[in-house]
DOGUBA-810760 format. One line per 3 residues: number of its first residue (from 1); their letters; for each residue x, y, z of C-alpha. Coordinates in nm, 3 decimals. Example, Ala and Ser with C-alpha at 12.3 -4.5 7.8 and 13.67 -1.06 7.14 Angstrom:
1> as> 1.230,-0.450,0.780  1.367,-0.106,0.714
//
This chain:
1> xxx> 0.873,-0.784,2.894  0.618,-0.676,3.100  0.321,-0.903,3.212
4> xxx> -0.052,-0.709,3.324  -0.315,-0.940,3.425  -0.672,-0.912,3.482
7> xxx> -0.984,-1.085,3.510  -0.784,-1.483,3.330  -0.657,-1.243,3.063
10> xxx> -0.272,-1.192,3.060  -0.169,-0.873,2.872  0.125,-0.856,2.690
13> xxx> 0.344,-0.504,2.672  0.702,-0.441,2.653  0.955,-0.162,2.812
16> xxx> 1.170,0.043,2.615  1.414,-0.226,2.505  1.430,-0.564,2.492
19> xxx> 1.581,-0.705,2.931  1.915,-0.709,2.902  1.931,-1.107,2.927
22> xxx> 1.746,-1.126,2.573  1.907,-0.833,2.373  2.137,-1.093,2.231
25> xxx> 1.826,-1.295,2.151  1.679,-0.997,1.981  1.947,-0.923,1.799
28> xxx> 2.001,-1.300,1.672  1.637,-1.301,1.520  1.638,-1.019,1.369
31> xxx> 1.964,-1.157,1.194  1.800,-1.468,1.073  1.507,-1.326,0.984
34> xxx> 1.697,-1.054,0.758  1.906,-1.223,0.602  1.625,-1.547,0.532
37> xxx> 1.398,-1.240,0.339  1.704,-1.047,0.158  1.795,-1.393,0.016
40> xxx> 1.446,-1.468,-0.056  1.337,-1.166,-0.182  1.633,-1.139,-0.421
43> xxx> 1.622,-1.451,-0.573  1.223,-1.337,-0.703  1.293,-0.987,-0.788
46> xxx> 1.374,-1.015,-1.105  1.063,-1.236,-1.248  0.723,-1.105,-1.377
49> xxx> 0.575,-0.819,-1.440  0.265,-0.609,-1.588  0.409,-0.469,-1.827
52> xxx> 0.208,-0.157,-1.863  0.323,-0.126,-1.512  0.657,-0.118,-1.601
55> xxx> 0.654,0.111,-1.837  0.473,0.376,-1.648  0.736,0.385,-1.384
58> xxx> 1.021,0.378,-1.632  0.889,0.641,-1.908  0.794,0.875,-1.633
61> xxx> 1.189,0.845,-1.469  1.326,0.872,-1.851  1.132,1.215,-1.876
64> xxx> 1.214,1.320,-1.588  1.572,1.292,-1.685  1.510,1.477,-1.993
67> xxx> 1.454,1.759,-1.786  1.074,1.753,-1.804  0.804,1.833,-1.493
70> xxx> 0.505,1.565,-1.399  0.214,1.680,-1.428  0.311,2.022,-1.626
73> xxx> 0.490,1.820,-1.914  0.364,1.509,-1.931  0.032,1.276,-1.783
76> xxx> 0.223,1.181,-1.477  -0.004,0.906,-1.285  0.121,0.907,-0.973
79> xxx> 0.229,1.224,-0.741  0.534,1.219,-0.902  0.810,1.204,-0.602
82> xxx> 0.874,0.859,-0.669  0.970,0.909,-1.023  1.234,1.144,-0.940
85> xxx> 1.397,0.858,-0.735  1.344,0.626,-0.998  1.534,0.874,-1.216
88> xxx> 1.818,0.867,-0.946  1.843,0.480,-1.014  1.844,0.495,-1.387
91> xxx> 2.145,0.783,-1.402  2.365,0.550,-1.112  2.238,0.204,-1.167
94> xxx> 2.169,0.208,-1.518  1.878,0.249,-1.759  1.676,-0.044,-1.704
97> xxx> 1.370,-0.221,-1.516  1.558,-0.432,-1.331  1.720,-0.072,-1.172
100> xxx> 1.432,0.011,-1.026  1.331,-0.321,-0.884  1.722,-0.294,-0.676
103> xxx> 1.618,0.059,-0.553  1.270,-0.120,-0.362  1.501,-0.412,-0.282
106> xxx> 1.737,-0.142,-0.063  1.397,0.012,0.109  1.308,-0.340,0.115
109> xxx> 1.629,-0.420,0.363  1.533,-0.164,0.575  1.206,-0.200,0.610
112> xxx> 1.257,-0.565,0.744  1.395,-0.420,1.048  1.140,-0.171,1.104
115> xxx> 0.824,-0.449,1.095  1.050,-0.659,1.325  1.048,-0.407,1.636
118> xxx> 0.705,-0.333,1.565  0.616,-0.679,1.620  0.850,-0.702,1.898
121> xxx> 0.612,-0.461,2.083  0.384,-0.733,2.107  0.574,-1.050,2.151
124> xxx> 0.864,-1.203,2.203  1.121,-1.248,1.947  1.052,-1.617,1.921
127> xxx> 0.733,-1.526,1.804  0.802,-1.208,1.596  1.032,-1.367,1.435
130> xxx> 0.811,-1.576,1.234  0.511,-1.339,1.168  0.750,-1.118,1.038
133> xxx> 0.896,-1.403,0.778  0.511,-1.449,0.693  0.463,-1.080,0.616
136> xxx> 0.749,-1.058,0.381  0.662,-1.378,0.216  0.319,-1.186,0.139
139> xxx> 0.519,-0.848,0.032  0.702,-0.787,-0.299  0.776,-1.167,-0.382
142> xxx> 0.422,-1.155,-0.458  0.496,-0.845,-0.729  0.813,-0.734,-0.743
145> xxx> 0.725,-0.450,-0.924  0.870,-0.113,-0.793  0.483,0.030,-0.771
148> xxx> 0.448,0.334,-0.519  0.194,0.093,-0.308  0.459,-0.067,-0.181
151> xxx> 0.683,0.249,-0.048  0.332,0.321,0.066  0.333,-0.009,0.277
154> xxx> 0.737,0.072,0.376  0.686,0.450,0.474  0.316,0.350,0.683
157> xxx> 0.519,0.029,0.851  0.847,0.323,0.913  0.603,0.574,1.095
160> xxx> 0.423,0.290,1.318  0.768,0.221,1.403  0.830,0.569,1.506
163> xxx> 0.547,0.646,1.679  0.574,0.314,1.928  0.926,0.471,2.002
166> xxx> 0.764,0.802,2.114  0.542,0.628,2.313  0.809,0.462,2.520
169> xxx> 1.030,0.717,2.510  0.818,1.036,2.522  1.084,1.203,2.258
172> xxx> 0.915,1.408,2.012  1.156,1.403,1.725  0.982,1.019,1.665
175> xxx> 0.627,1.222,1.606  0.863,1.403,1.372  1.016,1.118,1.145
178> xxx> 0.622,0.949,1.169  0.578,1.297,1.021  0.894,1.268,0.769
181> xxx> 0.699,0.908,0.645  0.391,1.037,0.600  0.521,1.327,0.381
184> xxx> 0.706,1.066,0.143  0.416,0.798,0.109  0.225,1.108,-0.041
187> xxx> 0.486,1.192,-0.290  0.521,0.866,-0.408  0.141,0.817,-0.446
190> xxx> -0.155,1.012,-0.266  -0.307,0.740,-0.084  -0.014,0.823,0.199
193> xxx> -0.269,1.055,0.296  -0.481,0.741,0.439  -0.146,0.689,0.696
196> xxx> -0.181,1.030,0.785  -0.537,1.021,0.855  -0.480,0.704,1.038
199> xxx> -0.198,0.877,1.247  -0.460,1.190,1.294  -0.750,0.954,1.467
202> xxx> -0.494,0.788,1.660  -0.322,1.106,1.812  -0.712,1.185,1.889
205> xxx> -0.720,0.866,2.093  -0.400,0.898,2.263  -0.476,1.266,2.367
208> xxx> -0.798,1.111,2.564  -0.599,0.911,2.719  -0.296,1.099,2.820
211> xxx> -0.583,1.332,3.008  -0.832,1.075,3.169  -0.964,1.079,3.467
214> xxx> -1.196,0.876,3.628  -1.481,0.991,3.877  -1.505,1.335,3.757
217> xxx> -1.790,1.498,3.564  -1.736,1.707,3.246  -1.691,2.080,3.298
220> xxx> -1.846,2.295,3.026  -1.556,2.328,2.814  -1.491,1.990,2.812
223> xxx> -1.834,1.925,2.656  -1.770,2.188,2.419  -1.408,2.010,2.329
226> xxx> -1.649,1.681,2.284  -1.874,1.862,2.081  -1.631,1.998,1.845
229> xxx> -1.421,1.597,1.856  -1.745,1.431,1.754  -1.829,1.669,1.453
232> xxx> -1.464,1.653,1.372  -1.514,1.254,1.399  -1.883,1.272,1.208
235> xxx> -1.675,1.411,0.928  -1.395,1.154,0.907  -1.651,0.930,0.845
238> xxx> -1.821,1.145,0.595  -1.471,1.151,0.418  -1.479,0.789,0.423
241> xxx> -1.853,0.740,0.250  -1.776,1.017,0.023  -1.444,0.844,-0.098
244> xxx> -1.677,0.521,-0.161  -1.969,0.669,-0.275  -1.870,0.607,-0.683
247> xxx> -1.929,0.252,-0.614  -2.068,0.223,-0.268  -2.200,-0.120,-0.195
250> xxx> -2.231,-0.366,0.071  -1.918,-0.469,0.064  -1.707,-0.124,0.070
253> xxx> -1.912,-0.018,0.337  -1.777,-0.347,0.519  -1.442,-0.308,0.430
256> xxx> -1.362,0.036,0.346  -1.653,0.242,0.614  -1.738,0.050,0.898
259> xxx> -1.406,-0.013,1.035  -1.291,0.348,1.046  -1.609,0.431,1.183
262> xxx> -1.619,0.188,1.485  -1.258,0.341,1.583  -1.389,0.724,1.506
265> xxx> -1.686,0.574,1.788  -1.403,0.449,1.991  -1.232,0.758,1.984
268> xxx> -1.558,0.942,2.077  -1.620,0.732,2.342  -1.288,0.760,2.531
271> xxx> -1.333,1.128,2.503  -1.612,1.088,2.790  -1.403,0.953,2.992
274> xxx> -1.169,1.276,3.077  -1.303,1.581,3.251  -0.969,1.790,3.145
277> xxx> -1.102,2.157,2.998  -1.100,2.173,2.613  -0.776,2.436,2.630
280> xxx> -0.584,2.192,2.784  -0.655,1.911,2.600  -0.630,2.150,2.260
283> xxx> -0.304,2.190,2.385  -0.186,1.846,2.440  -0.316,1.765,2.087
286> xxx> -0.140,2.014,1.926  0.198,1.931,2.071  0.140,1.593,1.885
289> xxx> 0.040,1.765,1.577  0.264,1.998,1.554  0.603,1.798,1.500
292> xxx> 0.385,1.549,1.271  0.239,1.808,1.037  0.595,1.987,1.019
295> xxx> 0.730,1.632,0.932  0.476,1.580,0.649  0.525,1.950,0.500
298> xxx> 0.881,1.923,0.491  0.907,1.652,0.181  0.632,1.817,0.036
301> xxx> 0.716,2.156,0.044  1.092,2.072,-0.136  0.849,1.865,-0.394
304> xxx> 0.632,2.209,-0.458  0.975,2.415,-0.514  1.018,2.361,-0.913
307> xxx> 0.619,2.440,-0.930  0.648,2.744,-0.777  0.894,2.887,-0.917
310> xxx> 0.758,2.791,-1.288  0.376,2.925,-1.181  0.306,2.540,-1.254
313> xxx> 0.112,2.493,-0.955  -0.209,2.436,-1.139  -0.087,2.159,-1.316
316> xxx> 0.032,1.942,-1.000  -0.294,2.018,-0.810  -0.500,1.935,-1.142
319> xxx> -0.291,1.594,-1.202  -0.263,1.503,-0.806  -0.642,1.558,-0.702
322> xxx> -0.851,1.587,-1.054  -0.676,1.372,-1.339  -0.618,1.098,-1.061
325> xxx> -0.975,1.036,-0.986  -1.079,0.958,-1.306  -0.935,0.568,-1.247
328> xxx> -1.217,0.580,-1.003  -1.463,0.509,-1.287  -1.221,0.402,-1.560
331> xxx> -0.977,0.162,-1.400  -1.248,0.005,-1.137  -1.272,-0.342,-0.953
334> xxx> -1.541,-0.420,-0.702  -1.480,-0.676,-0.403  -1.620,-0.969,-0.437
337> xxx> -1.972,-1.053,-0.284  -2.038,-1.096,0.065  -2.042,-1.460,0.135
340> xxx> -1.625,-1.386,0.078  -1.651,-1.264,0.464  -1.722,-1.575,0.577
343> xxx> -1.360,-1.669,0.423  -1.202,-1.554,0.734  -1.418,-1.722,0.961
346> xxx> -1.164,-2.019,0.998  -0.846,-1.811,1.033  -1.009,-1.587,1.308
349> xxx> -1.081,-1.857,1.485  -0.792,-2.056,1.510  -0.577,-1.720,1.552
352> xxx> -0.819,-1.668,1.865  -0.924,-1.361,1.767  -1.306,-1.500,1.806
355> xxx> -1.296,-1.649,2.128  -1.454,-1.995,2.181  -1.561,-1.999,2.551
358> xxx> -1.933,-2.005,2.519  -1.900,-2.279,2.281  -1.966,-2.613,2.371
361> xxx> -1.686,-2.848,2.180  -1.486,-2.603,2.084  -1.194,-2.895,1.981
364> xxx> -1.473,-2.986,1.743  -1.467,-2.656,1.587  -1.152,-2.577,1.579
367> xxx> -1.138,-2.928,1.436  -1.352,-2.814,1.137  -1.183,-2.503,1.109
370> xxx> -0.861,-2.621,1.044  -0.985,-2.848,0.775  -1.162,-2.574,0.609
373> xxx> -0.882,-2.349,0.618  -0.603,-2.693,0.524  -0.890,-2.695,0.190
376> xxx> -0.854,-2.336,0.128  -0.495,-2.396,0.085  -0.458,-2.679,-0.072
379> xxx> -0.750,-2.634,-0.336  -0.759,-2.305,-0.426  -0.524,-2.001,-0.433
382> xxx> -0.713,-1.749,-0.490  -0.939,-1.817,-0.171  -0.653,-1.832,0.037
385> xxx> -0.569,-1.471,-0.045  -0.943,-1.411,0.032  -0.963,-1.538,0.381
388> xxx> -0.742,-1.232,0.484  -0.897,-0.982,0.295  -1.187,-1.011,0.505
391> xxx> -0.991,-1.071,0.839  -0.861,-0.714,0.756  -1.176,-0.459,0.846
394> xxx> -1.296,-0.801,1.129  -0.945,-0.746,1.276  -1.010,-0.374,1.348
397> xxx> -1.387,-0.469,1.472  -1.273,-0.677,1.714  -0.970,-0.473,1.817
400> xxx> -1.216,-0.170,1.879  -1.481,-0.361,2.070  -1.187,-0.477,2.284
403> xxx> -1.036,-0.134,2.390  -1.405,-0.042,2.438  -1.563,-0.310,2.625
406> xxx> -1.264,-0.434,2.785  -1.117,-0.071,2.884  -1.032,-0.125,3.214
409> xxx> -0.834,-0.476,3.144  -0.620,-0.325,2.908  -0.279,-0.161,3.019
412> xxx> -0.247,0.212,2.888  0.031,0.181,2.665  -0.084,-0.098,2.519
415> xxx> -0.403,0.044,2.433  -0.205,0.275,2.243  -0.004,0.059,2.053
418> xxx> -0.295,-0.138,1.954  -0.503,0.187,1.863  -0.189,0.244,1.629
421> xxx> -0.167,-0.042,1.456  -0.568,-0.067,1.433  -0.581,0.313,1.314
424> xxx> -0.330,0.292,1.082  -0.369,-0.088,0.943  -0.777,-0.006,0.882
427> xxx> -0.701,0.348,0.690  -0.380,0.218,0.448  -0.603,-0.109,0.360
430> xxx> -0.801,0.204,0.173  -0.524,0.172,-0.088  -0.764,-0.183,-0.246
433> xxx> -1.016,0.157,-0.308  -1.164,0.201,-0.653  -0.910,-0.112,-0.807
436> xxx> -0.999,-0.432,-0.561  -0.796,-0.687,-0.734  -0.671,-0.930,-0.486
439> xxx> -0.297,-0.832,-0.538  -0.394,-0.462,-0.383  -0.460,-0.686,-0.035
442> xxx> -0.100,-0.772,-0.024  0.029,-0.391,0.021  -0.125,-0.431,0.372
445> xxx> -0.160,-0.788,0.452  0.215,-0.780,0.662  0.106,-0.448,0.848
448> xxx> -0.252,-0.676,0.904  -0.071,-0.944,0.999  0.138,-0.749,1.269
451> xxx> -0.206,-0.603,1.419  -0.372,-0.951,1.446  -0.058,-1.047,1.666
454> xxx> -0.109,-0.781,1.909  -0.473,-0.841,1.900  -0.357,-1.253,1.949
457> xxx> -0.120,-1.200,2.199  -0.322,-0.924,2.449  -0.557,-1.189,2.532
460> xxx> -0.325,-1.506,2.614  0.001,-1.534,2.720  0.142,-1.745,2.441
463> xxx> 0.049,-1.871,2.127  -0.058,-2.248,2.139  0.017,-2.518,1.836
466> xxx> -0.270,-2.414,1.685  -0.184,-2.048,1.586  0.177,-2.180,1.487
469> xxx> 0.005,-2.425,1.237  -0.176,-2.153,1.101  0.115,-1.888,1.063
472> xxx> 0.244,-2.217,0.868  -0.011,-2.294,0.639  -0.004,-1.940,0.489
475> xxx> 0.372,-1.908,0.488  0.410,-2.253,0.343  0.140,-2.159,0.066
478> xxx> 0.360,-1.821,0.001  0.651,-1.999,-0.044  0.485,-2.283,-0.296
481> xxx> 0.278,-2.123,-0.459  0.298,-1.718,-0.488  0.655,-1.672,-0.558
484> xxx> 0.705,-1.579,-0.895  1.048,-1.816,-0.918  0.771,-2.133,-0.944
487> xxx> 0.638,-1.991,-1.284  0.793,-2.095,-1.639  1.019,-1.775,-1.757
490> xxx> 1.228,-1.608,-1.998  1.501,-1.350,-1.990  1.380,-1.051,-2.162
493> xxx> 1.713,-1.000,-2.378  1.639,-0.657,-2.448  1.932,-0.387,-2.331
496> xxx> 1.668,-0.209,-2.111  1.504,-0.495,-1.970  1.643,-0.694,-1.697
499> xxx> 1.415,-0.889,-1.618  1.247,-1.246,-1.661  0.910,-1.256,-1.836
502> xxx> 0.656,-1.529,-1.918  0.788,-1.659,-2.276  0.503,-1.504,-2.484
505> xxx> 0.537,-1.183,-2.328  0.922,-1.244,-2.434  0.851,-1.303,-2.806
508> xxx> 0.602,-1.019,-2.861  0.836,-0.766,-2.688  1.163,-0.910,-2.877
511> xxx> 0.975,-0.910,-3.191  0.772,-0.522,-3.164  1.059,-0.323,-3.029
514> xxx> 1.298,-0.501,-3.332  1.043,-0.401,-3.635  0.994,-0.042,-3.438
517> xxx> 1.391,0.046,-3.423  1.417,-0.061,-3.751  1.146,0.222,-3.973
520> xxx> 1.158,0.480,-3.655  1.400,0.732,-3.734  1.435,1.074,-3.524
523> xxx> 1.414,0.859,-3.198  1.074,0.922,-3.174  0.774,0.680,-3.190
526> xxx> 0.417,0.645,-3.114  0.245,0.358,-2.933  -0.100,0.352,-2.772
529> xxx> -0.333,0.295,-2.637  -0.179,0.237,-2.261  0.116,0.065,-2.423
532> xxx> 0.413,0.267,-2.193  0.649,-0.022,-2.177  0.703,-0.003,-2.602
535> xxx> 0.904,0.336,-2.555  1.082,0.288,-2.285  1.231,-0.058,-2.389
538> xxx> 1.239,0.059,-2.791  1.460,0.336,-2.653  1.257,0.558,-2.891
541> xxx> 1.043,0.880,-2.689  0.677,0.961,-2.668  0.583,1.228,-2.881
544> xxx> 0.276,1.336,-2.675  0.184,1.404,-2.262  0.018,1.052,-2.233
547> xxx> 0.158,0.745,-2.056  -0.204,0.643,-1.983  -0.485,0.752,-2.237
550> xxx> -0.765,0.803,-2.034  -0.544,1.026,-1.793  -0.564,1.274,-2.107
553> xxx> -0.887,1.478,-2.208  -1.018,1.300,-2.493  -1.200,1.620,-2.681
556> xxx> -0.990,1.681,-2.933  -0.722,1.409,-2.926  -0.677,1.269,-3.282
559> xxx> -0.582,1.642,-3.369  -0.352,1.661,-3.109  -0.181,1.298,-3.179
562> xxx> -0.167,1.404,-3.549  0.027,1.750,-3.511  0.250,1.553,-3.265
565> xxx> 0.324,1.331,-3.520  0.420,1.580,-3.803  0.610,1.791,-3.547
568> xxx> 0.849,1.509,-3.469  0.881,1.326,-3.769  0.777,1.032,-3.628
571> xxx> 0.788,0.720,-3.925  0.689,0.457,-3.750  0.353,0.376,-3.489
574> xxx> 0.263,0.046,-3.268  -0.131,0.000,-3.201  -0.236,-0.167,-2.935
577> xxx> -0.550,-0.359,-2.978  -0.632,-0.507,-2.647  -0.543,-0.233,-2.431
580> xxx> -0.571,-0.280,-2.060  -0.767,0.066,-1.946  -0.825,0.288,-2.231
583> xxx> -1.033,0.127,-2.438  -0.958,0.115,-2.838  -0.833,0.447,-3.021
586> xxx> -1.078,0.659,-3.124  -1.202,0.519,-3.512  -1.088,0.831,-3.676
589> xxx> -0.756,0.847,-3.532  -0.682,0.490,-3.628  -0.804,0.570,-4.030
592> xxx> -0.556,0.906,-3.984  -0.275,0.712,-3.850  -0.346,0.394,-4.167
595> xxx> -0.373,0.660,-4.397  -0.013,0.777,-4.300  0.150,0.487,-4.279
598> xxx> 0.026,0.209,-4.537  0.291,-0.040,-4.484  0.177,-0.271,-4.158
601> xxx> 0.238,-0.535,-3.993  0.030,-0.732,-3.719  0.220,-0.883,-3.412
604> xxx> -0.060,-1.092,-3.172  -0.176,-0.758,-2.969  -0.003,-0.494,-3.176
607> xxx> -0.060,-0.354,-3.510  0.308,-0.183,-3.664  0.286,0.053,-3.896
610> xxx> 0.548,0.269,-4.088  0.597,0.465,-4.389  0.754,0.327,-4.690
//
């Protein structure tokens, strides 16, 4: 480890590798660590679910395997990627949800590894060590769910990895496999392209400061090269209003605007600092680019392959970038209000990420802080997980006002790391965007929690008691009182299940798929609305393109159902009537589907109907 110090600040960096006197130490940690989380992780991973969840992800692998396309053959929700490797799990693992749940368990493994060098950037293993424990106690114990959020999380965490090992080893084949991750987090769901815009505005920063140099003034074309940077940068954040602007309030602004514009400002402002020509710094640019967008296109392009070749190219673009967007108004949560930033008020200050030196009893405060955060805890759960929420977009504030204001203090390479982890860390926490349900905070709270360590530890030399009692608090809370293993369950008996379920959930499922194998013949059935989990563990297929109902145009769907129906036979119908996004069937498809099948009957949520 190397130590740069200026001004009472000591700043924290490392060399390529661990000194050869602590590689055993490394090593050792990382053991413990692993093996703590696989053990963890595995004995949760099979308890809870959504179930509408599930059943997306399974019926979307089960047509896959019956040779059909997302997007072109049926209302895929996702980019579809993902599903393909969820296939892959059902043909070797078996057909189940637990299957699936084993394949993020394996990306799980690796991905423990991956957060644990990044943090080791930053600290010593000592202290990595336990911030990475934290971060995977606020991972997929939290949902174990194989959603495509969290390969999101895995492939962002991967290419942060990657590029830290290009920066200390100047090899660009890591640019490459940063590339590689970026090109898989968009296959399994779009939002991988907030990664690669992260990646994008950090490569800006890093070519600034590959090139400074101080003293000089700006020749013409580097003015020009600024010119061009800040429209380029004036656009980003464009991008980032225009991505809000469906439900643009206070509090997206905060969280979802303002922190991608102070680094875009950042970025900007760095760029006055070099007096390099605007060819020369195109060029240095581009060789970062270039491996990185070859690395994204490559996964892609073998995705694109089967569209091409059947002219279904329309389709995927429709269903990727159209069909998608329509969750933006349908399948919406705001943040909650404003007075929710103050939430992470104590944690920023005992973390020292607000420093107390103007402050005249600052044991006082911290005092008060701790109690307020100890009451967060211990009363309520819900504000725990909202005191990081808000730490998330403050995090990337103050990380941007330090490379800016403290420029000179700040070591090269670590500026670079931390514009990373900031760039990165502030554009994935885009994935709470249009659905801000506090579980969408945990598919970047470890990568957050990794970035408020390097902030943490580039302005004092060690942690004090204080910061340990904190890390503490919120793994101790994790462990009590998120993991699913502390809730009362039931094994979901059913062949394709797997899984353990809350006991109601275990009836109604037990009870529906029994009544629906026994009047379905043909192996087809239909349930809806947004009721994908019924085929999938019913064994029975969906006679129509929808998994989700309001993916689907709705002009002219009650014909559509209908001729479904009477091409495949189908006897026998489930109704769902709560559904969680659709809202109700439309009234004259409901009388149609009565009509046809006259003997019912009505299990809590679900209405069964078959023909005599």
């Amino acid at each position: 480890m190397a130590f740069h110090e200026r001004r009472g600040h000591t700043f924290v960096t490392h060399s390529e590798a661990p000194p050869r006197g602590s590689r055993s130490v490394w090593w050792v940690v990382l053991g413990v660590v692993w093996l703590v989380s696989a053990i963890y992780v595995r004995h949760g991973l099979d308890r809870g679910w959504f179930p509408h969840d599930e059943g997306m992800l399974a019926q979307a692998a089960e047509r896959i395997l019956g040779g059909e396309l997302p997007h072109r053959d049926f209302d895929e929700v996702y980019t579809g990627g993902l599903s393909y490797l969820h296939a892959a799990a059902f043909r070797i693992l078996g057909t189940n949800l637990l299957s699936l749940r084993l394949v993020l368990f394996g990306v799980f493994l690796l991905w423990v590894p991956a957060l644990y060098y990044v943090a080791t950037r930053f600290a010593q293993p000592a202290i990595a060590g336990p911030v990475v424990a934290l971060a995977v106690a606020w991972s997929i114990p939290v949902y174990p769910a194989a959603v495509p959020s969290w390969y999101n999380l895995f492939l962002a965490t991967f290419g942060v990895a990657a590029l830290l090992r290009h920066l200390e080893t100047g090899r660009r084949r890591w640019v490459f496999a940063a590339g590689v991750a970026g090109g898989l987090s968009c296959l399994a769901k779009v939002m991988g392209l907030y990664y690669v815009a992260g990646v994008l505005l950090y490569f800006t920063f890093r070519e600034q400061g590959s090139l400074t140099g101080p003293g000089a003034r700006p020749t013409g074309r580097a003015l020009a090269y600024r010119v061009a940077l800040g429209g380029a940068l004036l656009c980003f954040v464009a991008s980032l209003i225009w991505l809000v602007h469906a439900r643009l309030a206070v509090m997206e602004v905060v969280h979802f605007v303002l922190p991608g514009a102070a680094l875009a400002a950042l970025v900007y402002r760095e760029s006055a600092r070099s007096s390099t020509d605007g060819w020369t710094r195109c060029v240095s640019l581009a060789r970062l680019l270039g491996p990185f967008a070859i690395g994204v296109a490559i996964p892609i392009a073998a995705f694109v392959i089967p569209y091409a070749r059947s002219g279904s190219l329309t389709p995927l673009a429709t269903g990727v970038f159209v069909t998608s967007w329509r969750r933006v108004d349908l399948v919406a949560m705001s943040l909650p209000g404003p007075l929710t930033l103050f939430n992470a008020v104590p944690a920023a200050v005992l973390l020292g990420l607000v420093p107390l030196g103007r402050i005249p009893a600052p044991r006082v405060v911290l005092a008060i802080m701790m109690l307020t955060l100890v009451g967060f805890v211990v009363f309520s759960n819900h504000a725990v997980a909202d005191t990081v929420r808000p730490l998330v977009p403050l995090a990337v504030l103050l990380g941007a006002w330090m490379l800016n204001r403290r420029a000179p203090e700040v070591p090269p390479l670590l500026r670079q790391q931390i514009m990373l982890l900031l760039s990165v860390t502030a554009l994935v926490s885009l994935v709470q965007f249009p659905f801000a349900t506090i579980l969408y905070i945990f598919y970047v709270a470890p990568l957050a929690a990794v970035m408020v360590l390097a902030l943490v530890q580039a302005q004092s030399r060690r942690p004090g008691p204080v910061q340990g009692l904190v890390l503490g608090l919120y793994l101790l809370f994790a462990v009590v009182s998120i993991h699913p293993s502390h809730k009362p369950m039931e094994r979901l008996t059913l062949a394709r299940a797997g899984i353990v379920v809350p006991e109601q959930d275990r009836v109604r499922y037990e009870t529906l798929v029994g009544l629906l194998q026994a009047h379905a013949s043909g192996g087809y059935t239909y349930a809806a609305p947004d009721c994908p989990e019924v085929y999938f563990l019913a064994g029975l297929r969906n006679p129509t393109r929808a998994i989700y109902e309001f993916l689907g145009d709705s002009v002219g769907r009650t014909q559509r159902v209908l001729r479904a129906l009477d091409d495949r036979r189908v006897t026998a119908v489930a109704i769902s009537l709560r559904p969680p996004f659709s809202g109700p069937l439309p009234p004259q498809l409901i009388d149609s589907l009565r009509a046809r099948y006259s003997r019912a009957d009505t299990l809590d949520r679900f209405e069964v109907r078959w023909r005599p």
